[in-house]
C-alpha positions, 0 to 999 in steps of 0.5 A: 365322784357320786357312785354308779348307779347299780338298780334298774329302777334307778337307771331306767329313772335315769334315762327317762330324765334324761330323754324327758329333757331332750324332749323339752329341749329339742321341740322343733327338732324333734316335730322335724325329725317325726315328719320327715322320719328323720328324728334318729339322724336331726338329733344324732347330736343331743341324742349322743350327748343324752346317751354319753351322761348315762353311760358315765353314770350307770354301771357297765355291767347294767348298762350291757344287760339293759336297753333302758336309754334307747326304750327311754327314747320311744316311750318318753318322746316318739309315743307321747309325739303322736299327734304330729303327722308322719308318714312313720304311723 
């Protein structure tokens, strides 16, 4: 078992990764979610799945002192989607 990740460079490469991926993945989901201001709730699913591999992958102590994965979710996917329409902006 590879070790966890202890750095915040390396967590927050780690959770960009990880929502790049989501986005890739998920593009009819998540042009839903921002029109219908329901991007949290359509992709709870992928979202958990996304959070539950860096979790198992970043130190505890990181982990409770950092919010790299939930900032990975706005800055990777939600602030590169500003160009579909939504009543959220």
């Amino acid at each position: 078992m590879a070790a966890l990740i202890d750095t915040p460079e390396a967590a927050n490469r780690l959770a960009r990764a990880i929502a790049s991926d989501l986005s890739l993945y998920n593009e009819a989901k998540i042009k839903e979610g921002i029109e219908n201001d329901t991007f949290f709730s359509v992709l709870r699913e992928e979202i958990a799945e996304g959070r539950a591999h860096y979790e198992s992958r970043v130190d505890p102590k990181l982990r409770g002192s950092t919010n790299f994965f939930d900032r990975a979710l706005v800055d990777v996917i939600l602030a590169r989607k500003g160009h579909i329409k939504s009543k959220i902006w």
